[in-house]
C-alpha positions in Angstrom: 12.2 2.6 -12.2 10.0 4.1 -9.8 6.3 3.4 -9.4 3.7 6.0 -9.7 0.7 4.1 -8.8 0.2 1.3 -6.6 -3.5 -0.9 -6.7 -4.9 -4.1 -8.4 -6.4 -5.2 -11.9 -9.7 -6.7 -11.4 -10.1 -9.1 -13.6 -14.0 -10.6 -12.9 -13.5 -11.6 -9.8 -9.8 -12.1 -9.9 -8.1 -9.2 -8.4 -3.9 -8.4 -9.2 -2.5 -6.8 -7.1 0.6 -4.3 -9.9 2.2 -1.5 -9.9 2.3 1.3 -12.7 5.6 2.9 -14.4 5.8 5.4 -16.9 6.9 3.5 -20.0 8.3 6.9 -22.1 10.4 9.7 -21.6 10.6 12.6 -23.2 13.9 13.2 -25.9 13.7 17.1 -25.6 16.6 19.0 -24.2 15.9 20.2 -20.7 16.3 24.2 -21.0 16.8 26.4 -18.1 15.0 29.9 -17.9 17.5 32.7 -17.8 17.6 36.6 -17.0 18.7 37.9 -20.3 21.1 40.3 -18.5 23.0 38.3 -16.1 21.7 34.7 -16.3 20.6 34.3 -13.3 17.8 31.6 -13.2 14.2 32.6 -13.5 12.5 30.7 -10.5 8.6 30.2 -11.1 7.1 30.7 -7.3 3.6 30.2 -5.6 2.3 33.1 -4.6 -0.2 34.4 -2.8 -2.0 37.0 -4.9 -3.1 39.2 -1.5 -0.2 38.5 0.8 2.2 38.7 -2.5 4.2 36.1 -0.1 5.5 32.4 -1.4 3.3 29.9 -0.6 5.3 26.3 0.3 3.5 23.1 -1.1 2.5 21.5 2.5 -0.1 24.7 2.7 -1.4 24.4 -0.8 -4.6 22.9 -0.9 -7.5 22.0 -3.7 -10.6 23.6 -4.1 -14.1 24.0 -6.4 -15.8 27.4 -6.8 -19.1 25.9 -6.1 -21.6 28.6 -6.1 -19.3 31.6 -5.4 -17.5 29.7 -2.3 -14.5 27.6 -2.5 -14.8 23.9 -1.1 -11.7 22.8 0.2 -11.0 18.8 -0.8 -8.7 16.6 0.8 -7.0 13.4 -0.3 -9.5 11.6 1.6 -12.4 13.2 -0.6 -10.7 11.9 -3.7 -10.9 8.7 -2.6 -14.5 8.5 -1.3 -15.8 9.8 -4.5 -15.1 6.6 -5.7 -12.4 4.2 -2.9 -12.4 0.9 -5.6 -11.8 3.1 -8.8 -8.7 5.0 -6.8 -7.2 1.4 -5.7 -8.6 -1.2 -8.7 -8.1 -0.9 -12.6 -11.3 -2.4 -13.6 -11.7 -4.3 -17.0 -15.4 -4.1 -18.2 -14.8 -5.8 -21.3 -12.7 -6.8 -24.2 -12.2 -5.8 -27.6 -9.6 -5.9 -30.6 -7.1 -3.5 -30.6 -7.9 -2.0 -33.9 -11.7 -1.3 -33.8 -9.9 1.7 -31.2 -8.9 4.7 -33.0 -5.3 6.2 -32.6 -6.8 9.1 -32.2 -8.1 8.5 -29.1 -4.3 7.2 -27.5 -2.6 8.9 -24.9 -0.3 7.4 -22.3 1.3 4.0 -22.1 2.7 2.7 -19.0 4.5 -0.4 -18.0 2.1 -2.8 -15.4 4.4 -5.1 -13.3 2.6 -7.8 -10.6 3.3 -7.8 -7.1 4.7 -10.9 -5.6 1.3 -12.2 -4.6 0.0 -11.6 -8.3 2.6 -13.1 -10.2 0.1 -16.3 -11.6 -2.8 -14.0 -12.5 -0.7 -11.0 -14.0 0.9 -14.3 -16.4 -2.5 -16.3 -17.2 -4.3 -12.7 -17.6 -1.1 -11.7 -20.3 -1.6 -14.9 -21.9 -5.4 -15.1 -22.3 -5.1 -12.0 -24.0 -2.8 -12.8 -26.7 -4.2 -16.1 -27.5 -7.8 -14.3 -28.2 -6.0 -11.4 -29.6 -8.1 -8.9 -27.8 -7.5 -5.8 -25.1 -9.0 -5.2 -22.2 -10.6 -1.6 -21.5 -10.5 -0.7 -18.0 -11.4 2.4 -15.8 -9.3 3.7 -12.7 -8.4 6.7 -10.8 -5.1 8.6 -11.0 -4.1 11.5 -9.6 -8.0 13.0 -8.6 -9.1 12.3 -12.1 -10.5 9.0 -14.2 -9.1 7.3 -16.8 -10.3 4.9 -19.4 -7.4 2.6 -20.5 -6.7 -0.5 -22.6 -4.9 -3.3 -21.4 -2.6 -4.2 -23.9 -0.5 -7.8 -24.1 3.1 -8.0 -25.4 5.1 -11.5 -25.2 6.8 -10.3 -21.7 4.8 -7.2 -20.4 1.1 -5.8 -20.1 1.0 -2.3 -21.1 -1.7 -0.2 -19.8 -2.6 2.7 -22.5 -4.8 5.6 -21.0 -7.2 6.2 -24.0 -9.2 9.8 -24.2 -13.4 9.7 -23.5 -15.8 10.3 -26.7 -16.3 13.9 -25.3 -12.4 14.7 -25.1 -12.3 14.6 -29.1 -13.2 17.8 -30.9 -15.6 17.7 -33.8 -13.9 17.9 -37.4 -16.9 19.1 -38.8 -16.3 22.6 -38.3 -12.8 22.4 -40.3 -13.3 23.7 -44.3 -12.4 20.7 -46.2 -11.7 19.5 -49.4 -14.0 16.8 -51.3 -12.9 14.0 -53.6 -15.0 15.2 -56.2 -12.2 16.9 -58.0 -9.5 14.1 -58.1 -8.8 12.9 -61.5 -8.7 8.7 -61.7 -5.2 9.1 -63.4 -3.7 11.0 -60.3 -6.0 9.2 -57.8 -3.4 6.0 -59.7 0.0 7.7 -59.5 -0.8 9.4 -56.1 -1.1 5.2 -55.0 1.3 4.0 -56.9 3.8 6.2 -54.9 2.4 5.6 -51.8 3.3 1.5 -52.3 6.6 2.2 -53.7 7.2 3.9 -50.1 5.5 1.1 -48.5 8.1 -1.1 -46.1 7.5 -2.8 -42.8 7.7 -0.2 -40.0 10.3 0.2 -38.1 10.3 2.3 -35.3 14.6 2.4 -34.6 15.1 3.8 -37.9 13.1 7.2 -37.0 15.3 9.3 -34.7 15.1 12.7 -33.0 17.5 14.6 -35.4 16.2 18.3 -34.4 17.7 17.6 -30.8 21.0 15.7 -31.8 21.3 19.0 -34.4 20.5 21.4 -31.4 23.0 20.0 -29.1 25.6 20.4 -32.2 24.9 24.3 -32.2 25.1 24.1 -28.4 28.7 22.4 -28.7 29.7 25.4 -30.7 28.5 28.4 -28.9 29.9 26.7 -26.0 33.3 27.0 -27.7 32.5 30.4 -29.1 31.4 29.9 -32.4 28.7 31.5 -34.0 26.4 29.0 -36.2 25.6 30.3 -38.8 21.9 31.4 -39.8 20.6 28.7 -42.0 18.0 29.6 -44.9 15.2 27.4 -46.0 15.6 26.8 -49.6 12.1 27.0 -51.5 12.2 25.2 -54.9 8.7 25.9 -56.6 7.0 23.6 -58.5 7.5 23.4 -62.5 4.2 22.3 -63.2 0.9 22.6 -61.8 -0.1 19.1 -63.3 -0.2 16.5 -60.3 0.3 13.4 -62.2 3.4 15.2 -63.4 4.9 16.2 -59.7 4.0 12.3 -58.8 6.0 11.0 -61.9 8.8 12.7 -61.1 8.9 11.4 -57.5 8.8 8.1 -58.9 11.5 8.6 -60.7 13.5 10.2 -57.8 12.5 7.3 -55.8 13.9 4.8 -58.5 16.7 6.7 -59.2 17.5 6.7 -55.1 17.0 2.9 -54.6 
């Protein structure tokens, strides 16, 4: 794998010198961009909306309207805005993993320890599982910050970026329903399903089938087939009652098993 950042967890006054890799990769199919006619590849270019000339990446530069005038910023502004946040992921403090809302988790990424950090990268893993906790951390990546847990596994720390307060929309806004309505007996049945379905979670038994089923119709046009067009069947609903629709899926459950 291939790094994509390059610094040091500081760890109070311990400093560890890692390295970052991107721990996911996406499952989608790669598609190309075509020209309906002739299928020639659409090529997305830089332009330059005066000139209308490409522009090459070596003369693109970064910039902030700042009062009607662009200010031009270098790599070496980036890193004077804040030198130890671009270099040093900095744990401010510790907390368990689930007083942190999924909601606010983006991207994981492996953390591997340079030679010289081998020692403190292991006792650092291992203080953390014993007390159960994650460390949250701020650092710099790619001109931006990023607040992050440090999360311990039995081999590997994981570093998850995790999104500020202000990054998360209000839900207030949304028109929702209230409990007031639900009835005790379907409140019972609507659990009562929901434990039937309960089972220890397994990530490997949840697959991408849209893709695998994709690259199937792919196969085919490739030999000149023509899939056929599917059509969603709707079956609607006998009954309006709710405690009947979740009796009947606990019997199809039962029936299933």
């Amino acid at each position: 794998m291939r790094s994509i950042w390059t610094g040091a967890i500081g760890f109070g006054l311990v400093n560890i010198p890692v390295k970052l890799y991107s721990a996911t990769e996406t499952s989608t199919l790669d598609l190309d961009m075509l020209d309906k006619k002739d299928h020639s590849h659409i090529r997305l270019m830089r332009v330059n909306e005066h000139s209308g000339k490409e522009v090459s990446w070596e003369n693109i530069v970064k910039a902030y309207k700042y009062k009607d005038e662009y200010v031009v910023l270098s790599d070496e502004d980036f890193e004077a805005a804040s030198v130890e946040k671009s270099k040093v992921i900095t744990i401010s403090g510790f907390a368990g993993e689930d007083e942190i809302d999924s909601i606010y988790f983006e991207t994981p990424y492996y953390v591997e320890p340079e030679e010289s950090g081998v020692k403190a990268y292991a006792l650092l893993r291992e203080a953390l599982l014993k007390t159960e906790k994650v460390g949250i951390a701020t650092f710099v990546m790619r001109s931006r910050e990023n607040l992050a847990i440090l999360r311990p596994t039995n081999s590997v720390i994981i570093l998850n970026k995790i999104r500020f307060a202000e990054e998360i929309k209000d839900a207030s806004a949304l028109d929702l329903p209230s409990k007031t309505g639900i009835k005790k007996d379907e409140l019972e049945m609507a659990v009562s399903l929901i434990n039937q379905l309960s089972e220890k979670f397994d990530i490997s038994a949840y697959k991408d089938t849209y893709t695998d089923s994709l690259l199937k119709i792919i196969a085919a046009k490739a030999k000149g087939a023509k899939p056929k067009k599917p059509h969603l069947k709707v079956v609607p609903t006998q009954s309006t009652d709710l405690v009947a629709q979740l009796r009947a899926s606990l019997n199809a459950r039962k029936k299933a098993s």
